[in-house]
C-alpha positions as CSV (number, residue, x, y, z in Angstrom):
1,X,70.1,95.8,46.6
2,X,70.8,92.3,45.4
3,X,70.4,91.8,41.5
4,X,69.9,88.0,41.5
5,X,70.3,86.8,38.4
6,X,71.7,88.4,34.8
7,X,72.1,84.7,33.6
8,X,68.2,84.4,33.6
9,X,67.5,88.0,32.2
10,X,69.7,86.9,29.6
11,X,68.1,83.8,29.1
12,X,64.7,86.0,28.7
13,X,66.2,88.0,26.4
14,X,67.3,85.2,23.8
15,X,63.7,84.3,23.7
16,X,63.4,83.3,20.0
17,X,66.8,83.2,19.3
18,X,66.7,79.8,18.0
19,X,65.2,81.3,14.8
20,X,68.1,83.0,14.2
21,X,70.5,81.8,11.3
22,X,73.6,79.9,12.5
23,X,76.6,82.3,13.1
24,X,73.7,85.4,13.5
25,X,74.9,87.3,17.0
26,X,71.9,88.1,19.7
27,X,72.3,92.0,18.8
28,X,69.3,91.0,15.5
29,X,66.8,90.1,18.0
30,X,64.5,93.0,18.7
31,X,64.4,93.8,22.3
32,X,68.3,92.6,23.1
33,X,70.2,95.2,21.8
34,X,68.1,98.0,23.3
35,X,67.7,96.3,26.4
36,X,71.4,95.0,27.0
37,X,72.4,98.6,26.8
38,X,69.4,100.0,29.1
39,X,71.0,97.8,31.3
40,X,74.7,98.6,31.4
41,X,73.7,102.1,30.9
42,X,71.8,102.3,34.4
43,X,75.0,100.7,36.3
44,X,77.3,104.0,36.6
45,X,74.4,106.1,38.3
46,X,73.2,103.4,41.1
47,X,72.9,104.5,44.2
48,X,74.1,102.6,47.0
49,X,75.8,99.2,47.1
50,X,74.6,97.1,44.3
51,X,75.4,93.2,43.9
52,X,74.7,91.6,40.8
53,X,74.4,87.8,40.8
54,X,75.1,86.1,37.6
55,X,76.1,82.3,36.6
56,X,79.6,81.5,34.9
57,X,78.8,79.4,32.0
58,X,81.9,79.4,30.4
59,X,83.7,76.8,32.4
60,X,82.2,73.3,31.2
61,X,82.0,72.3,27.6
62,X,81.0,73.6,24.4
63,X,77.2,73.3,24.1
64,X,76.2,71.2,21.4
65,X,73.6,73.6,20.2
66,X,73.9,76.8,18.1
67,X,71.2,78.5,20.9
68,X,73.6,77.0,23.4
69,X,76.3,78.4,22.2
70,X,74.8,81.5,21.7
71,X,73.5,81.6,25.5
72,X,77.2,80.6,26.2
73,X,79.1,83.6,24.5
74,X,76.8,86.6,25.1
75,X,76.2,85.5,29.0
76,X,80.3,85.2,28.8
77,X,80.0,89.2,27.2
78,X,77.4,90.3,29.6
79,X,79.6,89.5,32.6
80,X,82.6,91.2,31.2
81,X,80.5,94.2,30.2
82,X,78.4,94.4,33.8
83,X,82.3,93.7,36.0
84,X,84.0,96.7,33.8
85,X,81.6,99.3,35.0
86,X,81.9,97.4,38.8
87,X,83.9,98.5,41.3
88,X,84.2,95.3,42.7
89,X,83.9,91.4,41.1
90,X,84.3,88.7,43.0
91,X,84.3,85.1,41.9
92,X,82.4,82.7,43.8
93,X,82.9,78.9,43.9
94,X,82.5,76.0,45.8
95,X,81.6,79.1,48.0
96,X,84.6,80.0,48.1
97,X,85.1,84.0,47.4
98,X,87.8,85.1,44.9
99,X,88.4,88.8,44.4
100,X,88.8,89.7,40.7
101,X,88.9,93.4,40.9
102,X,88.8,96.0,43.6
């Protein structure tokens, strides 16, 4: 099963979050919390061979916007959570394949 892509679910998730008071973290929007967690709660117990596609946003610069910002750090947080219950991460770019764990 291909999981294609985190980036965007998070980006679903943050809907409203530029309403949120500068330096305010994702966890006071209503469904994030609940659903980050559904999400990295389901991850141990998958069956099968499971590849989760996200985007690295962390490697340009700082977004100029709070929201951007925002998007920036808790996609950064997402990957980290989602490749700690992995078995396997593996960094693609310029499609070129580099093994980060397992």
């Amino acid at each position: 099963m291909v999981v294609d892509c985190l980036t965007l679910w998070l980006a679903n998730l943050l809907d409203g979050a530029e309403a949120l008071p500068p330096g305010e973290g994702a966890e006071q929007l209503p469904a994030f919390a609940a659903e980050r967690a559904a999400l990295l709660g389901l991850i141990p117990g998958l069956p099968g061979r499971v590849l989760f596609v996200a985007n690295e946003v962390g490697f340009g610069l700082v977004p100029e916007t709070p929201l951007g910002r925002l998007f920036r750090d808790e996609a950064g947080r997402l990957n980290q959570a989602v490749a700690a219950l992995c078995g396997e991460v593996t960094l693609v770019a310029a499609g070129l394949p580099l093994k980060l764990k397992g």
